[in-house]
The first five atom37 places (N, CA, C, CB, O) and aatype in JSON, in Angstrom:
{
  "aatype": [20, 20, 20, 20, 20, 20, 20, 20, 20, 20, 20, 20, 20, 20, 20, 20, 20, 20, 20, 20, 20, 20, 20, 20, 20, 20, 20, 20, 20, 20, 20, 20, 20, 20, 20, 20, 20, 20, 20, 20, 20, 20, 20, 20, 20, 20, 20, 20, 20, 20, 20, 20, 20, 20, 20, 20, 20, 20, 20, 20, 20, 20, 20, 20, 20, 20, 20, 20, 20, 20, 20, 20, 20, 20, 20],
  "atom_mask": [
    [1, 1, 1, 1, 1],
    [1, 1, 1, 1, 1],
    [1, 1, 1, 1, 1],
    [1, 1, 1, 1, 1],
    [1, 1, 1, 1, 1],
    [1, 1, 1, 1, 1],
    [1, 1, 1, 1, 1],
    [1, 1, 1, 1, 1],
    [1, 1, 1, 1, 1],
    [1, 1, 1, 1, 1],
    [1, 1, 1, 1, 1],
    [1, 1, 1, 1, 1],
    [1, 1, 1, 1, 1],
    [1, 1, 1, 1, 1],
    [1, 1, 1, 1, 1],
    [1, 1, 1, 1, 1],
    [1, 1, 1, 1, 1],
    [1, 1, 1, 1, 1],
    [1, 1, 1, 1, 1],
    [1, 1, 1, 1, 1],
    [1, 1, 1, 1, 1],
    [1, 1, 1, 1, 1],
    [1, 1, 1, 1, 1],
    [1, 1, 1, 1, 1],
    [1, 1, 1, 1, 1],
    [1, 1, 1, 1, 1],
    [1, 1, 1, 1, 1],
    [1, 1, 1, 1, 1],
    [1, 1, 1, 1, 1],
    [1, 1, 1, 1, 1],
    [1, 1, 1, 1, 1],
    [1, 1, 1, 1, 1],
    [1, 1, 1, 1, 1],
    [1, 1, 1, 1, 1],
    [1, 1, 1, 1, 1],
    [1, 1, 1, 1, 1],
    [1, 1, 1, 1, 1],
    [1, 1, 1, 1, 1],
    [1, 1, 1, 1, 1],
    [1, 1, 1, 1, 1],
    [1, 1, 1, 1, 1],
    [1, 1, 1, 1, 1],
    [1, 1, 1, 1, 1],
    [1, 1, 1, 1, 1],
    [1, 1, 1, 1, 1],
    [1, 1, 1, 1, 1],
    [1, 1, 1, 1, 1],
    [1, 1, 1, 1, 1],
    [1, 1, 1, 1, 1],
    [1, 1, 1, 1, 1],
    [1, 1, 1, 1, 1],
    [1, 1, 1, 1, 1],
    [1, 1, 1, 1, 1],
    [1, 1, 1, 1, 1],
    [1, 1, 1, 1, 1],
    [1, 1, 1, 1, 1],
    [1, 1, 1, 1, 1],
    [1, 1, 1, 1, 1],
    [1, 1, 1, 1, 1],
    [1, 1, 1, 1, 1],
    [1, 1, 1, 1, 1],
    [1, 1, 1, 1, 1],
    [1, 1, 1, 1, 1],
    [1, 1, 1, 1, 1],
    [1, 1, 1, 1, 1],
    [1, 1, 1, 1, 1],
    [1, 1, 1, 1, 1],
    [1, 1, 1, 1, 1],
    [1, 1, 1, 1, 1],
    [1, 1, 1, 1, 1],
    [1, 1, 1, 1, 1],
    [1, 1, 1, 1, 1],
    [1, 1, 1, 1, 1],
    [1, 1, 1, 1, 1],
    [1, 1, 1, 1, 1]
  ],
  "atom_positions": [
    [[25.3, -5.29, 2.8], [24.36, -4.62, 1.95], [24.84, -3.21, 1.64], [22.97, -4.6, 2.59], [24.83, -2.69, 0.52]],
    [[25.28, -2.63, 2.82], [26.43, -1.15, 2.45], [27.26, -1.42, 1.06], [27.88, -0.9, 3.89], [27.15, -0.59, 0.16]],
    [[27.91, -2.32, 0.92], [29.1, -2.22, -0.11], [27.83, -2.35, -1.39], [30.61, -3.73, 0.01], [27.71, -1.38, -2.14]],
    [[27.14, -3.28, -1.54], [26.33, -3.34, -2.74], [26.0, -2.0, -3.07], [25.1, -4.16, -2.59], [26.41, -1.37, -4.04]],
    [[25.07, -1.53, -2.01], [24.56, -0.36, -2.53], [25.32, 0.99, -2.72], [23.58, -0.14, -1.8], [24.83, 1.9, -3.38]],
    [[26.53, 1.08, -2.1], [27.51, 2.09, -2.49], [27.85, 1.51, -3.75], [28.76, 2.35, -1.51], [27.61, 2.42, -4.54]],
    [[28.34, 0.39, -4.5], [28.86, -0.19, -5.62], [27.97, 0.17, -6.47], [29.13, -1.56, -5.59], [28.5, 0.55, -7.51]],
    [[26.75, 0.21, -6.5], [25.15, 0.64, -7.31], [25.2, 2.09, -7.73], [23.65, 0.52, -6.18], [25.27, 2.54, -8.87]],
    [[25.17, 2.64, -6.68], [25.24, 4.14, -6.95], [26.88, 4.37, -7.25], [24.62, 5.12, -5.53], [26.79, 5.49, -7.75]],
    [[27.91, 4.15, -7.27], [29.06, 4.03, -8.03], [28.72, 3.93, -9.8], [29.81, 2.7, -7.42], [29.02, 4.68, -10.73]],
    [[28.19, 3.01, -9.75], [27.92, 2.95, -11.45], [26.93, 3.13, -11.84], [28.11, 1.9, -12.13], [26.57, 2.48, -12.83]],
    [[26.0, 4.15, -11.2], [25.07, 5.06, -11.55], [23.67, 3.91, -12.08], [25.82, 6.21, -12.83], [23.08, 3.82, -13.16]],
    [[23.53, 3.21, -10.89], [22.45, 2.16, -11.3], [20.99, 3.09, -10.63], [22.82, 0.28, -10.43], [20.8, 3.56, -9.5]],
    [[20.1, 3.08, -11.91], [18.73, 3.53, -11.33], [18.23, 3.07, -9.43], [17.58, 2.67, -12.52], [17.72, 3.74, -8.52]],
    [[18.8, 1.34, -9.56], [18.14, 0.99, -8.08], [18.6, -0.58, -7.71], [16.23, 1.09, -8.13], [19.19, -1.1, -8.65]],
    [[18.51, -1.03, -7.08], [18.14, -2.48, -6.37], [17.38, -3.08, -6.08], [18.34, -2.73, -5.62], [16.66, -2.68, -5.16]],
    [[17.17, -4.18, -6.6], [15.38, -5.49, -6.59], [16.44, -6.23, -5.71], [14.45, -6.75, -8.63], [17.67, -6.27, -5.82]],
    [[15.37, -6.97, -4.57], [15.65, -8.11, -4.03], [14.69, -8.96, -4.07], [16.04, -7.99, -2.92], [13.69, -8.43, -4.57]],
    [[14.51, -10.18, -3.73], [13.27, -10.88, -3.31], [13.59, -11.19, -1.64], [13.0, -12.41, -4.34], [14.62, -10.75, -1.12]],
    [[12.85, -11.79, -1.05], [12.98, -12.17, 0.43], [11.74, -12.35, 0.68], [13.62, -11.19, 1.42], [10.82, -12.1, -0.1]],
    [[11.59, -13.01, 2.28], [10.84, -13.22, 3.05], [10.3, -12.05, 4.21], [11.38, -14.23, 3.45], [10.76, -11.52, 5.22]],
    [[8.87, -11.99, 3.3], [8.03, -10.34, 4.27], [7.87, -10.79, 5.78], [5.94, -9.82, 3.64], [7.04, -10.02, 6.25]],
    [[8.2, -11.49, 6.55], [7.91, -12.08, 8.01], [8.64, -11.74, 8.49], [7.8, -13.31, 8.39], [8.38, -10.94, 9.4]],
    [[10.11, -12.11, 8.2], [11.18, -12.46, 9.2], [11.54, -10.85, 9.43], [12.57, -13.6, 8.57], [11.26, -9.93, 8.66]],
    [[12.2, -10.76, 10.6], [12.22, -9.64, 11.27], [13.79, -8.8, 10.41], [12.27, -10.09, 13.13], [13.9, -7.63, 10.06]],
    [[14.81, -9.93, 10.28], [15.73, -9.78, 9.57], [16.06, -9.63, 7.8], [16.18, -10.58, 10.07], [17.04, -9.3, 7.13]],
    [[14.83, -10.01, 7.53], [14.59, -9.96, 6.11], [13.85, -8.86, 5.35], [13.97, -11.02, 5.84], [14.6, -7.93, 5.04]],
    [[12.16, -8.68, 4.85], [11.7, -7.48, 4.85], [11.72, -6.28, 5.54], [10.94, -7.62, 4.81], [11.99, -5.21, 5.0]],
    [[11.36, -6.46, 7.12], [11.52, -5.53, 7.98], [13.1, -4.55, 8.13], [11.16, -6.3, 9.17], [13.24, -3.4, 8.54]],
    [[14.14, -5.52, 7.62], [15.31, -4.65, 7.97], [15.37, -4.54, 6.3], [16.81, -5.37, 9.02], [16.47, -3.99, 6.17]],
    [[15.0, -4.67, 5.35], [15.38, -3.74, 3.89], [14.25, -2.28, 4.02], [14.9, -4.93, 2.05], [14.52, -1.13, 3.66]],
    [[13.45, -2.58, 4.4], [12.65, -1.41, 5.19], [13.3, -0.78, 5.58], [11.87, -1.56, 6.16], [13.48, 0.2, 4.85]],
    [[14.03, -0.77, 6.76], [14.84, 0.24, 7.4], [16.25, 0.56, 6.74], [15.03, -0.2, 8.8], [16.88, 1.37, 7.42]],
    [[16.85, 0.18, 5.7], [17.67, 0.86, 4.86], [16.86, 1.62, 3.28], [18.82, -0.33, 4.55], [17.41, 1.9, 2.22]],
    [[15.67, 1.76, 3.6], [14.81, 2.34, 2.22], [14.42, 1.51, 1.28], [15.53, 3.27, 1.38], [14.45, 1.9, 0.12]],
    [[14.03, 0.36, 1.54], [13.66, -0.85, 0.25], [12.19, -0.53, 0.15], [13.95, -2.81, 0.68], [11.76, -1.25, 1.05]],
    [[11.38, -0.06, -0.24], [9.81, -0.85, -0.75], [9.51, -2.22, -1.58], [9.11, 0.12, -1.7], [10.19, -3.04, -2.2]],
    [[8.33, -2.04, -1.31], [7.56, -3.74, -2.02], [7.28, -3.14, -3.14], [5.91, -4.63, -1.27], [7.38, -1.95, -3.45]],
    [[6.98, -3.9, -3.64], [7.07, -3.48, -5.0], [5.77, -4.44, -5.39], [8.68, -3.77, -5.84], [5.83, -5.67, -5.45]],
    [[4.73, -3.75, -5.6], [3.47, -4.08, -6.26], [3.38, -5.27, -6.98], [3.12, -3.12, -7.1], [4.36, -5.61, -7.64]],
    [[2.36, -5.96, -6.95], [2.55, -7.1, -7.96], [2.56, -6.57, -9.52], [1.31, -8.21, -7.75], [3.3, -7.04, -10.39]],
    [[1.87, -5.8, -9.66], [1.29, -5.28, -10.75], [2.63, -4.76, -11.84], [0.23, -4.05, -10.2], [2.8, -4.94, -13.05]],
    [[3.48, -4.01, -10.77], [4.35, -3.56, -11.27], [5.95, -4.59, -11.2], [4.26, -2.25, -10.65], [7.0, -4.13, -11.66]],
    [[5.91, -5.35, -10.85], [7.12, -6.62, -11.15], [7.88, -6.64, -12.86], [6.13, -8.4, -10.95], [6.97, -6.55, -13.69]],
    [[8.6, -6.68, -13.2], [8.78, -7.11, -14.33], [8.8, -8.52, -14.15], [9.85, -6.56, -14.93], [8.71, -9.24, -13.16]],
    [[8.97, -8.77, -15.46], [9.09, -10.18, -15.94], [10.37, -10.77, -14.86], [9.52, -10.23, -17.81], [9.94, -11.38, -13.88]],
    [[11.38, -10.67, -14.93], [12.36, -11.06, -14.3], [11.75, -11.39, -12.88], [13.45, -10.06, -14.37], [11.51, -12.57, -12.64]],
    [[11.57, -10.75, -12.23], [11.26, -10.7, -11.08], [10.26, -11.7, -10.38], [10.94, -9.58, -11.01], [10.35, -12.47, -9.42]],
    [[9.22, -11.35, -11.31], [8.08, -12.12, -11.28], [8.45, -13.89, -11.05], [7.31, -11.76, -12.74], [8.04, -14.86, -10.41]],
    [[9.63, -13.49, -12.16], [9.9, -15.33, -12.57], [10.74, -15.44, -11.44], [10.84, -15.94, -14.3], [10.71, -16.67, -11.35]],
    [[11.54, -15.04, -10.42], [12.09, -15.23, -9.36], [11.2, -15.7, -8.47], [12.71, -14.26, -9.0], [11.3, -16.87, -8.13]],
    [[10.16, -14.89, -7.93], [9.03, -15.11, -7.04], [8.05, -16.67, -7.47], [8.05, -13.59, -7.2], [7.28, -17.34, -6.78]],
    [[8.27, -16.74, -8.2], [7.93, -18.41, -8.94], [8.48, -19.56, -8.76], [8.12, -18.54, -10.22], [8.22, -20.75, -8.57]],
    [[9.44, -18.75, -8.9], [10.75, -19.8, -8.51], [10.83, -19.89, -7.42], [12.09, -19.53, -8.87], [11.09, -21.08, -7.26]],
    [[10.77, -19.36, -6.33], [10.89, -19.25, -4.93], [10.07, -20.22, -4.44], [10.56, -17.97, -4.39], [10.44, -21.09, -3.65]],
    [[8.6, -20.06, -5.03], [7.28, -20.99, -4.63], [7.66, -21.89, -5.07], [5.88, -20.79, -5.06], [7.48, -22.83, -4.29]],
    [[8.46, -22.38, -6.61], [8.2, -23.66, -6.79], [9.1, -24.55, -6.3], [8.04, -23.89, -7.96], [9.08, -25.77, -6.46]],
    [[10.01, -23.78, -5.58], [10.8, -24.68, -4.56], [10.24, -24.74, -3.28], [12.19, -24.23, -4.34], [10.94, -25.42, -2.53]],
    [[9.41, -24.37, -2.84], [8.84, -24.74, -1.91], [8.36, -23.52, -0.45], [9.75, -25.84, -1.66], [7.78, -23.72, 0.62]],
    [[8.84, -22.53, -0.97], [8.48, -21.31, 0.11], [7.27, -21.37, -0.54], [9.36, -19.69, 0.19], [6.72, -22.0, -1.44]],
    [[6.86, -19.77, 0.88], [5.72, -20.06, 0.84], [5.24, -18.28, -0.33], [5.1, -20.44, 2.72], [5.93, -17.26, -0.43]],
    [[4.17, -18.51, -0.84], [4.38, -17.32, -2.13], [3.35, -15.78, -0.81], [2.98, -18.08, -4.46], [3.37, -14.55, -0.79]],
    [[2.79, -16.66, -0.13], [2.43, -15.1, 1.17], [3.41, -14.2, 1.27], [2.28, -15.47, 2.93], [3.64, -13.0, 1.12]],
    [[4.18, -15.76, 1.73], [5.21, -14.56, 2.55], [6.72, -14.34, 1.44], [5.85, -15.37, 4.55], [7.81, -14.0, 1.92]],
    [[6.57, -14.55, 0.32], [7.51, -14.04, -0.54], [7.27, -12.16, -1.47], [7.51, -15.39, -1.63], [6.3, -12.0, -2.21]],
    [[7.83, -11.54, -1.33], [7.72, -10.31, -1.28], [9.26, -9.77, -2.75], [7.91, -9.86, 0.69], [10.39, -10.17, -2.48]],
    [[9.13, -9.13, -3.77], [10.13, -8.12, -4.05], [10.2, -6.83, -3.62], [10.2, -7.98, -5.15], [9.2, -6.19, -3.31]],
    [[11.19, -6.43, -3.58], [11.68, -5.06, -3.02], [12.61, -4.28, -4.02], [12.51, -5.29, -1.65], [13.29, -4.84, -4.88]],
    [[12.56, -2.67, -3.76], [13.36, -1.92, -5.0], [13.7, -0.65, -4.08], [12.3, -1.49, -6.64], [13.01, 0.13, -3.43]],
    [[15.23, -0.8, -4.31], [15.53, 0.53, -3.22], [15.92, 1.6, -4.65], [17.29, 0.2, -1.71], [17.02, 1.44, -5.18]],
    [[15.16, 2.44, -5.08], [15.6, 3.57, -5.77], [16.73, 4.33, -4.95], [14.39, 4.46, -6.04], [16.87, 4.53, -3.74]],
    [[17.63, 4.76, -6.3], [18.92, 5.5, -6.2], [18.98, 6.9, -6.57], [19.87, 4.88, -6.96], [18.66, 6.91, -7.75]],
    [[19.21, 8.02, -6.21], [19.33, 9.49, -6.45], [20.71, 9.6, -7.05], [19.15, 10.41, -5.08], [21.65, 8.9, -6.66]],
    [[20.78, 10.25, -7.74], [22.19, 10.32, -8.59], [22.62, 12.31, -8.94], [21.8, 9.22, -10.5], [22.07, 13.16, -9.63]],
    [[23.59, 12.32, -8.21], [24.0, 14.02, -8.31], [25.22, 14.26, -8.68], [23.94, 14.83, -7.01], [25.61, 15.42, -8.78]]
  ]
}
């Protein structure tokens, strides 16, 4: 996840969306601890949204499906 997000801020990307699972200790909890937030339903774009859909309509579960957005500082 280091190389992504150095590669991000390399080409001056606003940020990083993921989707994942809010439970697992290795999944939400550790994008947490490198600076990820959830990201509101409200505020999802379209894209995203349609990921989290997709997720359910394969068969996870949509509780515990979560997006995340690590904003990038650029100097």
């Amino acid at each position: 996840m280091s190389v992504a997000i150095k590669e991000a801020a390399k080409r001056s990307l606003h940020g990083i969306t993921l989707t994942t699972d809010r439970s697992i200790p290795f999944n939400a909890p550790f994008y947490c601890k490198l600076g990820f937030q959830e990201i509101a339903e409200s505020d999802l774009s379209p894209f995203l949204a349609s990921i989290l859909q997709a997720d359910v309509a394969n068969g996870l579960s949509a509780e515990r499906r979560v997006a995340m957005r690590l904003l990038l500082s650029h100097q």
